[in-house]
TORKOL-4160 file (C-alpha; in steps of 0.2 Angstrom, whole numbers, padded with zeros to 4 digits, m for minus):
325
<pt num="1" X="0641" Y="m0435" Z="m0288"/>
<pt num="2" X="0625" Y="m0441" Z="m0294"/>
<pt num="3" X="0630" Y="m0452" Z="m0310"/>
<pt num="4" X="0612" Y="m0448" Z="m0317"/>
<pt num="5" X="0617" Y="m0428" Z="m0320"/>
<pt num="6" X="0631" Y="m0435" Z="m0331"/>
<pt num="7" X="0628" Y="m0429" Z="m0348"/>
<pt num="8" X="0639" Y="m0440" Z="m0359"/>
<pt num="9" X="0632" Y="m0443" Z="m0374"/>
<pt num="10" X="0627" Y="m0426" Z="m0378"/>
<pt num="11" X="0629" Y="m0431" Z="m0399"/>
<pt num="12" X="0618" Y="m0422" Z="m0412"/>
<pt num="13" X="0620" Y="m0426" Z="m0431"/>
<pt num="14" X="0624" Y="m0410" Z="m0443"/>
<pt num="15" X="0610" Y="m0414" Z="m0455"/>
<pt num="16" X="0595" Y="m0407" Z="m0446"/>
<pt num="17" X="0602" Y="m0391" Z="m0441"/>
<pt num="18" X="0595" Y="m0383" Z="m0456"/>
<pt num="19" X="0578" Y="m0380" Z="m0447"/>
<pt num="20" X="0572" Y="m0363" Z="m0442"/>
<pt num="21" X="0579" Y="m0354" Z="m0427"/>
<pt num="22" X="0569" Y="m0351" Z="m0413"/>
<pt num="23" X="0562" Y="m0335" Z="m0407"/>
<pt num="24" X="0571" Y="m0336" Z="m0390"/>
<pt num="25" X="0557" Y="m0343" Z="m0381"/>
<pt num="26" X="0565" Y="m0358" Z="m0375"/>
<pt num="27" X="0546" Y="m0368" Z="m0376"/>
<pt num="28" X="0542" Y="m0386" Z="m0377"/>
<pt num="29" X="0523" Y="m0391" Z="m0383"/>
<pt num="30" X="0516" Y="m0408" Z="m0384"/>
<pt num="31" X="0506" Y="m0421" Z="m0379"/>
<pt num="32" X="0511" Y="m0438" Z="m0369"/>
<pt num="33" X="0515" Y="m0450" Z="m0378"/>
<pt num="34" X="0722" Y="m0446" Z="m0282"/>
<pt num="35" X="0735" Y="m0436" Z="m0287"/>
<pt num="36" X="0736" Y="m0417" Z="m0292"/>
<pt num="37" X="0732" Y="m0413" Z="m0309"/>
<pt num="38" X="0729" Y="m0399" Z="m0317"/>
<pt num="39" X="0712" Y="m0398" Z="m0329"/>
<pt num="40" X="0715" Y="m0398" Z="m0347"/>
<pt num="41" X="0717" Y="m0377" Z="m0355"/>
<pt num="42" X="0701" Y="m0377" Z="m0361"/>
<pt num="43" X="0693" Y="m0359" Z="m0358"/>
<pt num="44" X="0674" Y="m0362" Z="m0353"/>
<pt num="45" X="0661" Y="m0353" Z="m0369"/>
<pt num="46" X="0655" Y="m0336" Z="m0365"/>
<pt num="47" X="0639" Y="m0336" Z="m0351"/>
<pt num="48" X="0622" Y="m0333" Z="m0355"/>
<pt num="49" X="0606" Y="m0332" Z="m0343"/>
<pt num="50" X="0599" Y="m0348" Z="m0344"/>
<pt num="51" X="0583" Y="m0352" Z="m0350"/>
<pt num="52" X="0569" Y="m0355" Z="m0338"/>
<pt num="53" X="0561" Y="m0367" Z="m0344"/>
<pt num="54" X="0546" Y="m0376" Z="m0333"/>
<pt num="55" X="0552" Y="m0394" Z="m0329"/>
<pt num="56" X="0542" Y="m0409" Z="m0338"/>
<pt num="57" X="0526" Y="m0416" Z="m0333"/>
<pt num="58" X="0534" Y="m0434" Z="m0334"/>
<pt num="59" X="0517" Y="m0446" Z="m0336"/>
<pt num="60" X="0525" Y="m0463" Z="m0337"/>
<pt num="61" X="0529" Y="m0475" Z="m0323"/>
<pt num="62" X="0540" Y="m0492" Z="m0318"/>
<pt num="63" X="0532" Y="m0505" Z="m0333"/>
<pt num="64" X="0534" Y="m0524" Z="m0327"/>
<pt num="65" X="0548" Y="m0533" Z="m0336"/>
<pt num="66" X="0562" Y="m0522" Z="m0330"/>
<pt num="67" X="0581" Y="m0531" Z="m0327"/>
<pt num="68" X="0594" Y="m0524" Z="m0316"/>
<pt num="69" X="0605" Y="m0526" Z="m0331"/>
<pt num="70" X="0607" Y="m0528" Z="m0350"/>
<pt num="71" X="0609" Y="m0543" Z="m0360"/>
<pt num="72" X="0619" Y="m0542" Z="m0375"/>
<pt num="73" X="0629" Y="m0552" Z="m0389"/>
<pt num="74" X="0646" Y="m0546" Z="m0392"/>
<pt num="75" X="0646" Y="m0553" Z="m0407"/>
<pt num="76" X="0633" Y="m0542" Z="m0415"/>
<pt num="77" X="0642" Y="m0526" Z="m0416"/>
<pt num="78" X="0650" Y="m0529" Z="m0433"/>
<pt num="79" X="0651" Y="m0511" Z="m0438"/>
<pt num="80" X="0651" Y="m0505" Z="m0420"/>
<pt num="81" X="0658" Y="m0486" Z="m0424"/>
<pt num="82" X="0646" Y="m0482" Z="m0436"/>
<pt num="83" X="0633" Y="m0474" Z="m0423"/>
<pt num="84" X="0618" Y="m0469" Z="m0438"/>
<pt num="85" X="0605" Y="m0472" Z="m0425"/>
<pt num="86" X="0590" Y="m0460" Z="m0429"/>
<pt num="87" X="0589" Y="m0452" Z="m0411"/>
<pt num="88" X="0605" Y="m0452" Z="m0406"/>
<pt num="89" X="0620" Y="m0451" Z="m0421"/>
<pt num="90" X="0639" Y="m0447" Z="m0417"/>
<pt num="91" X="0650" Y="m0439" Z="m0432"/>
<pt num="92" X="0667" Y="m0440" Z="m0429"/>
<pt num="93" X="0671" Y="m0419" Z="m0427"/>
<pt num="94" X="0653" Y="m0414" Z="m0423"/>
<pt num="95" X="0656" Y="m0404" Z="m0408"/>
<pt num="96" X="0639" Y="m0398" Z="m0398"/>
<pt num="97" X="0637" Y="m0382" Z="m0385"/>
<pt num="98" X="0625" Y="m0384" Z="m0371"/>
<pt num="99" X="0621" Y="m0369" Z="m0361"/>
<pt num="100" X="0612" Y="m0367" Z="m0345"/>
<pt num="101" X="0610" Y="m0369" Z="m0327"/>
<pt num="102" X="0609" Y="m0380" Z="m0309"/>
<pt num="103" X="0607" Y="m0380" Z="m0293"/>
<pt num="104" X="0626" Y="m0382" Z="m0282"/>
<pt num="105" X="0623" Y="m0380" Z="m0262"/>
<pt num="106" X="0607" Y="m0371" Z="m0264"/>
<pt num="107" X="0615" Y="m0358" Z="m0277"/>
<pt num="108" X="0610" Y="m0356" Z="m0296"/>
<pt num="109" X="0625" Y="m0356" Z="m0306"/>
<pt num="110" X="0627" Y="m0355" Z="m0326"/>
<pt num="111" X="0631" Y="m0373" Z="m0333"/>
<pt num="112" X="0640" Y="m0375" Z="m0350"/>
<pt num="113" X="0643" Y="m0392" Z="m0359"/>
<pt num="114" X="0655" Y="m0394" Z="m0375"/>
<pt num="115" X="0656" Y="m0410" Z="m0380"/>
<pt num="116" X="0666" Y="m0418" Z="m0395"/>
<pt num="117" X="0664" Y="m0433" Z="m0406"/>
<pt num="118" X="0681" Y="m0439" Z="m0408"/>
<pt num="119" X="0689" Y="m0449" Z="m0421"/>
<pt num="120" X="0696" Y="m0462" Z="m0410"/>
<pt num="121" X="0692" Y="m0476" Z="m0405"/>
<pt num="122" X="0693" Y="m0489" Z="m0390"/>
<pt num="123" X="0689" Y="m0506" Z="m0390"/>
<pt num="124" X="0681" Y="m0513" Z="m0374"/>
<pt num="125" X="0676" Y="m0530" Z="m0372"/>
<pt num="126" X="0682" Y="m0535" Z="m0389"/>
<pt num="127" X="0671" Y="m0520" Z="m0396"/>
<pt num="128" X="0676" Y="m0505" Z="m0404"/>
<pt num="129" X="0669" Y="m0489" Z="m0396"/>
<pt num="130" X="0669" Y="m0471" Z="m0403"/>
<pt num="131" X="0676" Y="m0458" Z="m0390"/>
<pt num="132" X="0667" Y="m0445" Z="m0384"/>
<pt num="133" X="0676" Y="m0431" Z="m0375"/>
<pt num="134" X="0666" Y="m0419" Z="m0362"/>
<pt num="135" X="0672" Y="m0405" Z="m0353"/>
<pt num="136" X="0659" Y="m0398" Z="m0341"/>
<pt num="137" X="0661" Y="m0379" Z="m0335"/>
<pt num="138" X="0650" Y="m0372" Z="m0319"/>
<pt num="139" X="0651" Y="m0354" Z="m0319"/>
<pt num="140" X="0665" Y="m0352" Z="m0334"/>
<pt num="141" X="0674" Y="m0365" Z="m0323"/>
<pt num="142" X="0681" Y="m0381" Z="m0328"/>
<pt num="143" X="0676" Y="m0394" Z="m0316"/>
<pt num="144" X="0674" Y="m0411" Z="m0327"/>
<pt num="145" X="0685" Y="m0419" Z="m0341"/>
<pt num="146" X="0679" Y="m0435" Z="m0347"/>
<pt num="147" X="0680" Y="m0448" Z="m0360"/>
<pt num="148" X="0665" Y="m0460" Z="m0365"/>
<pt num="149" X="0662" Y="m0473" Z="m0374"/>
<pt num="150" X="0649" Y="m0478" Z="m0385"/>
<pt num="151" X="0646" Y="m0492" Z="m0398"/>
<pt num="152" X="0631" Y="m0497" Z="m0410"/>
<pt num="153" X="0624" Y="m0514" Z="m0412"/>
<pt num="154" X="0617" Y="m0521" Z="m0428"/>
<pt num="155" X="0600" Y="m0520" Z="m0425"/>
<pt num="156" X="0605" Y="m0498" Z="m0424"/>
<pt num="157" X="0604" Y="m0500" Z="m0404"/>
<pt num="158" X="0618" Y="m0487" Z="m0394"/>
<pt num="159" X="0626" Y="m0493" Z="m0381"/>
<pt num="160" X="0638" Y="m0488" Z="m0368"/>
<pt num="161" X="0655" Y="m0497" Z="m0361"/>
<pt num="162" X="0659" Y="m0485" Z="m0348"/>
<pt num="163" X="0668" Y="m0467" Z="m0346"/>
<pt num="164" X="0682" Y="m0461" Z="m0337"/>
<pt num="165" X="0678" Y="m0443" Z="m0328"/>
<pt num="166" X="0691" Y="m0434" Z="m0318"/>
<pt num="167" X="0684" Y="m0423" Z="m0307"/>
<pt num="168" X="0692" Y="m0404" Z="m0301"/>
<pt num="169" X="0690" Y="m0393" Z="m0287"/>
<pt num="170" X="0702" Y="m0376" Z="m0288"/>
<pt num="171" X="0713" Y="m0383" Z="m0302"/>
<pt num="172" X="0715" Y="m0398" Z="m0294"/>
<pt num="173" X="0710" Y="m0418" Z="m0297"/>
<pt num="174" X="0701" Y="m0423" Z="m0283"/>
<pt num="175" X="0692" Y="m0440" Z="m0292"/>
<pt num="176" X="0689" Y="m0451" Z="m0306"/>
<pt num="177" X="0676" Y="m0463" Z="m0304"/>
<pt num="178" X="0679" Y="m0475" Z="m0319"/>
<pt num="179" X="0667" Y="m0490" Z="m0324"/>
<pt num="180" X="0673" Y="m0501" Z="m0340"/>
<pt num="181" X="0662" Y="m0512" Z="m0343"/>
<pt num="182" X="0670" Y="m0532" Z="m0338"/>
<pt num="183" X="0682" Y="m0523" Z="m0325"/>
<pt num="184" X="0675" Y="m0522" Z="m0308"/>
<pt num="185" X="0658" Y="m0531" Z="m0311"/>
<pt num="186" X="0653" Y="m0517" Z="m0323"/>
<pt num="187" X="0640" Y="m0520" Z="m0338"/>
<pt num="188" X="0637" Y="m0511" Z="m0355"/>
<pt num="189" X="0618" Y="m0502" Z="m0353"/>
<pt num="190" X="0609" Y="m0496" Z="m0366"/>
<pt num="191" X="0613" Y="m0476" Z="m0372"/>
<pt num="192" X="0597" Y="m0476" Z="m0385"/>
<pt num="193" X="0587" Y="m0490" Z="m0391"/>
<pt num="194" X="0586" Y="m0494" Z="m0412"/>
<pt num="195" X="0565" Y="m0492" Z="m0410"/>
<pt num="196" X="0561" Y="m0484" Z="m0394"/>
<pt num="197" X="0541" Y="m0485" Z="m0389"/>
<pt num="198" X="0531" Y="m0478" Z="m0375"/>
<pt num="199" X="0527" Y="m0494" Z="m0363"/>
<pt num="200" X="0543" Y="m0503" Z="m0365"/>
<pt num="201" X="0550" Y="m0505" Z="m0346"/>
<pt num="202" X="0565" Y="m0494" Z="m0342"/>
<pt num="203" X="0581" Y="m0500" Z="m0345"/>
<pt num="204" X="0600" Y="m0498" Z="m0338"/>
<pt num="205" X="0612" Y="m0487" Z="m0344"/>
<pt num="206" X="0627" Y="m0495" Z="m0338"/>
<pt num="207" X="0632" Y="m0506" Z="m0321"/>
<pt num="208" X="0648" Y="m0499" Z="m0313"/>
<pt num="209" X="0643" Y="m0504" Z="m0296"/>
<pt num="210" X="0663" Y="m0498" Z="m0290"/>
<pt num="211" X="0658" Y="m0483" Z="m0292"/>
<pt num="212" X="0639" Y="m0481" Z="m0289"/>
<pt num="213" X="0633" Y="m0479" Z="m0308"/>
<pt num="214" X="0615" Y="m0488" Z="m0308"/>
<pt num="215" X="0607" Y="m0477" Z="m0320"/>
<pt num="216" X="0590" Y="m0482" Z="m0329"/>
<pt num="217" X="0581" Y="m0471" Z="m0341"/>
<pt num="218" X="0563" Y="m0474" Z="m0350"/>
<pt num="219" X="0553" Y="m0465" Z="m0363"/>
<pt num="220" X="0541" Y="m0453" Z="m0355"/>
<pt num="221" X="0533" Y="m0444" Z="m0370"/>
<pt num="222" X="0534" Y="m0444" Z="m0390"/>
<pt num="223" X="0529" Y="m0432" Z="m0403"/>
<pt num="224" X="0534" Y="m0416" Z="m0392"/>
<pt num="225" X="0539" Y="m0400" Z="m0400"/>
<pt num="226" X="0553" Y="m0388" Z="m0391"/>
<pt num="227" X="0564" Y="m0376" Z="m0397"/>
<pt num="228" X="0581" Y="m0370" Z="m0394"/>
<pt num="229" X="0594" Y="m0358" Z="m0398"/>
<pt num="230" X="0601" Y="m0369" Z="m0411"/>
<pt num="231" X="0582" Y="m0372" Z="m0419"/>
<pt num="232" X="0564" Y="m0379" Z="m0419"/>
<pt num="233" X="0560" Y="m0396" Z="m0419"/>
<pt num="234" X="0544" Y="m0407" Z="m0419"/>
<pt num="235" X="0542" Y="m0428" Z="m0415"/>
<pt num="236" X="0555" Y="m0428" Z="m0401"/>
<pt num="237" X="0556" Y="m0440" Z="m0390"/>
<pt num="238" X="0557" Y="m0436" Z="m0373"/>
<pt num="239" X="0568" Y="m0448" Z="m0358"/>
<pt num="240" X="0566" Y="m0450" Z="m0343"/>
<pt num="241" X="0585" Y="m0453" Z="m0331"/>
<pt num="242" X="0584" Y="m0462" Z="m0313"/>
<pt num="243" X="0591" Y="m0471" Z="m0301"/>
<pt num="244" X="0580" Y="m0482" Z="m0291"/>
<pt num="245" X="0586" Y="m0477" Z="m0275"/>
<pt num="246" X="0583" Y="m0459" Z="m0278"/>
<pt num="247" X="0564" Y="m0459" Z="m0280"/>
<pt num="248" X="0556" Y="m0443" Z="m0289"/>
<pt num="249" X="0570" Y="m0436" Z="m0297"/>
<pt num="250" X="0572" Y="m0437" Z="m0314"/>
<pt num="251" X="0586" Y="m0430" Z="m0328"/>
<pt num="252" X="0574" Y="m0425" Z="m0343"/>
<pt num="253" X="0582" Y="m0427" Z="m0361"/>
<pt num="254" X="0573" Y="m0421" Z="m0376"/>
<pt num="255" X="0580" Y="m0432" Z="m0393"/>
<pt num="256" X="0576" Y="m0425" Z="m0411"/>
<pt num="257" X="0577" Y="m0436" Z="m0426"/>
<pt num="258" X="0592" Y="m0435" Z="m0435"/>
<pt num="259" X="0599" Y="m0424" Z="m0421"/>
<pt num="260" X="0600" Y="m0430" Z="m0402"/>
<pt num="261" X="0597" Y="m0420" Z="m0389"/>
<pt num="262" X="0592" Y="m0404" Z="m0392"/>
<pt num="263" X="0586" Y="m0401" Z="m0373"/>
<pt num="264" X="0588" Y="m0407" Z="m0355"/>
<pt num="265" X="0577" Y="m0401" Z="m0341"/>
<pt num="266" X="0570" Y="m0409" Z="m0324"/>
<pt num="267" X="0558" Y="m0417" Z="m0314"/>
<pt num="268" X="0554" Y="m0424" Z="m0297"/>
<pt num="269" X="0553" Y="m0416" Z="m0279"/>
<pt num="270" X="0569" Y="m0424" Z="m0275"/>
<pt num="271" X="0579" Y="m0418" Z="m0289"/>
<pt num="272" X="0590" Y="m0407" Z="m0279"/>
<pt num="273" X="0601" Y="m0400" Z="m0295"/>
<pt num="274" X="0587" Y="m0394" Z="m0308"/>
<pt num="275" X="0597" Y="m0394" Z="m0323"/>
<pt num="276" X="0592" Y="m0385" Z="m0338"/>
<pt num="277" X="0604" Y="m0386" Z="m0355"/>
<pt num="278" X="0599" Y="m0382" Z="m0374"/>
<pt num="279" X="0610" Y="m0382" Z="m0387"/>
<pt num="280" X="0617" Y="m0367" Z="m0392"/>
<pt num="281" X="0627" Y="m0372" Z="m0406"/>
<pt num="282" X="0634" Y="m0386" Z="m0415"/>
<pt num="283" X="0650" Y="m0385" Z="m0428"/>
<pt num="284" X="0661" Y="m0396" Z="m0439"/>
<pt num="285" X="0679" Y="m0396" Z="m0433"/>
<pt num="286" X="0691" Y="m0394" Z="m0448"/>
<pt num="287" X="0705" Y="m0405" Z="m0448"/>
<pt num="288" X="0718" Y="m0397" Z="m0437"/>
<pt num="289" X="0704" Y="m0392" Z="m0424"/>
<pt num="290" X="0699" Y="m0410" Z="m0425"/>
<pt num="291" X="0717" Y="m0413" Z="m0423"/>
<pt num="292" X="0720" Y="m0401" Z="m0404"/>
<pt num="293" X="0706" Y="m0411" Z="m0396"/>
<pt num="294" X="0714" Y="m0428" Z="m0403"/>
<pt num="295" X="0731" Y="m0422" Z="m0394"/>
<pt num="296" X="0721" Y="m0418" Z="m0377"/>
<pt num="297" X="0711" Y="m0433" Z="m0376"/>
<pt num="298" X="0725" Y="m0444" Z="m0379"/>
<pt num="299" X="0733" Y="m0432" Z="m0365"/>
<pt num="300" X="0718" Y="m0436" Z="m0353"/>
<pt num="301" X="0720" Y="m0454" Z="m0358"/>
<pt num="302" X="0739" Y="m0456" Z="m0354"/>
<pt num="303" X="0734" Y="m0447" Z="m0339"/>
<pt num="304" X="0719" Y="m0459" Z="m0336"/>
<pt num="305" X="0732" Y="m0474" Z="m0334"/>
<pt num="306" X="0740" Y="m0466" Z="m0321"/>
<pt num="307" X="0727" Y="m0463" Z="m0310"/>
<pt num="308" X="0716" Y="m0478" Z="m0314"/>
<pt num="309" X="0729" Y="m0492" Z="m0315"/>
<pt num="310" X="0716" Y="m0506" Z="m0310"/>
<pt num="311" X="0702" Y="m0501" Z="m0321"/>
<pt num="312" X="0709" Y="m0489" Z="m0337"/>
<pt num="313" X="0724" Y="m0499" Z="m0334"/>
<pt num="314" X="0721" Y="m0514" Z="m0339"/>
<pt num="315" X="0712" Y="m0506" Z="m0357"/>
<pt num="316" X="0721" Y="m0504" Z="m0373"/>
<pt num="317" X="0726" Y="m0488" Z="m0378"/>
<pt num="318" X="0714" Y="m0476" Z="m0392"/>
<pt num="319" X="0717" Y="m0478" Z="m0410"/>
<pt num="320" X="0710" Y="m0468" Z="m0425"/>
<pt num="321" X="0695" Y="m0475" Z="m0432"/>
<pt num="322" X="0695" Y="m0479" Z="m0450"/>
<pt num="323" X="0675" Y="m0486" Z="m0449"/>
<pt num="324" X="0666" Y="m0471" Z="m0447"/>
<pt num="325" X="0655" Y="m0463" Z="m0463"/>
């Protein structure tokens, strides 16, 4: 499983989905700039053909000053589960729908993402994370449940303190690569950066070196246009997703202001899974809905300490968070 197709993270804000809908075209303009388990009863959104959208011409390149890993000061995350940052906010109750398609053995199959900002909380490292709560359909099948972890710094940076995926094939668990940042020799990486410029070398997005996670991500463009089922938007930034040992093949993701990400697309002759998502919908769970998915992640967390007794294990368990606006 190539940890740079992971999509967690997926967060848009309500605030700027008042823009115009698209016409359907699906365009982007711009210029550069192990135990058995059964999967949670979660039926996968209605399929649509995915849009086909022509994979990013990606400009930038490695920029000097580059570190394997992140530094950063525990000590700043004062109000940690407030996550305003511009390009990528998370609202407790937003929930997102991402549909499209990827490659699996040669064969294009319809890929659909709903993802949830809980309103839980998990502290890692002393820090308090908000949850984030994925479930990953391929061909109106669930085959990924997982739980991230995010957290904003005071300077308005996101970062990420690991996630816990459990992976199915026929109804059944067969893994759960976990990284928690301090367990294993794993690092918090940076999710989305406070100011992000063109230029700036590429950064990690978490070290979980037990599992293979090594993902890097830089900005490749600025002030592009795209649209999408759920709207238009200008000035978005556009990332580019790596990992170093996997040269040319790149996870593209296209952040709108006061959004997050609206689009992800491809690039590179080695990217073998051609992803393509746009968000299709976004809602505000009402209390009791908000309330079901609490009960399942809880679930998949109570689950999680049985299958990862060395990792999860050894963190304490979700609360509800009271900080977030």
């Amino acid at each position: 499983m190539r940890s740079a197709r992971r999509l967690a993270g997926l967060a848009i804000g309500l605030s700027a989905l008042a823009l115009a809908a698209c016409g359907g075209t699906g365009s982007e303009t711009g210029s550069s700039g192990s135990a058995s388990s059964s999967p949670p009863s979660t039926a996968a959104p209605s399929s649509r053909s995915a849009a086909s959208s022509p994979p990013g011409q990606v400009t930038s390149s490695p920029s000097l000053g580059e570190k394997e890993t992140e530094d950063v000061d525990l000590g700043t995350f004062t109000r940690s589960t407030v996550v305003d940052n511009a390009w990528f906010p998370l609202k407790p109750g937003t929930q997102l729908v991402h549909k499209g398609a990827s490659t699996v053995d040669g064969e294009r199959l319809a890929h659909d993402v709903v993802l949830t900002v809980t309103d839980l909380v998990k502290e890692i490292e002393g820090v308090r994370n908000v949850v984030i709560y994925e479930l990953d359909f391929t061909d109106g099948t669930l085959n990924e449940a997982e739980l991230a972890f995010f957290a904003q710094d005071d300077t308005g940076t996101v970062w990420h303190f690991g996630q816990y995926p459990e992976v199915y094939e026929n109804g059944k668990l067969v893994e759960a690569p976990t990284w928690i940042a301090g367990q294993q020799g794993a690092k918090v990486g940076i999710t989305m950066k406070a100011d992000p410029q063109l230029g700036q070398p590429s950064y990690s997005q978490g070290w979980g070196p037990a599992v293979d996670w090594k993902d890097r991500a830089r900005l490749a463009k600025a002030n592009q246009k795209t649209c999408v089922p759920a709207g238009c938007y200008t000035g978005v930034l556009v990332t580019e997703e790596f990992v170093t040992a996997e040269p040319d093949a790149f996870q593209l993701k296209y952040y709108a202001r006061g959004v997050g990400t609206v689009r992800v697309g491809w690039a590179g002759a080695n990217d073998q899974d051609k992803e393509e998502l746009e968000l299709v919908k976004a809602v505000t769970l009402d209390p009791a809905a908000l309330a079901k998915v609490r009960r399942q992640v809880l679930a998949l967390e109570k689950h999680a300490y049985q299958v990862s007794k060395t990792v999860y294990g050894t963190t304490k368990p979700m609360t509800l968070n009271t900080a977030a606006g």
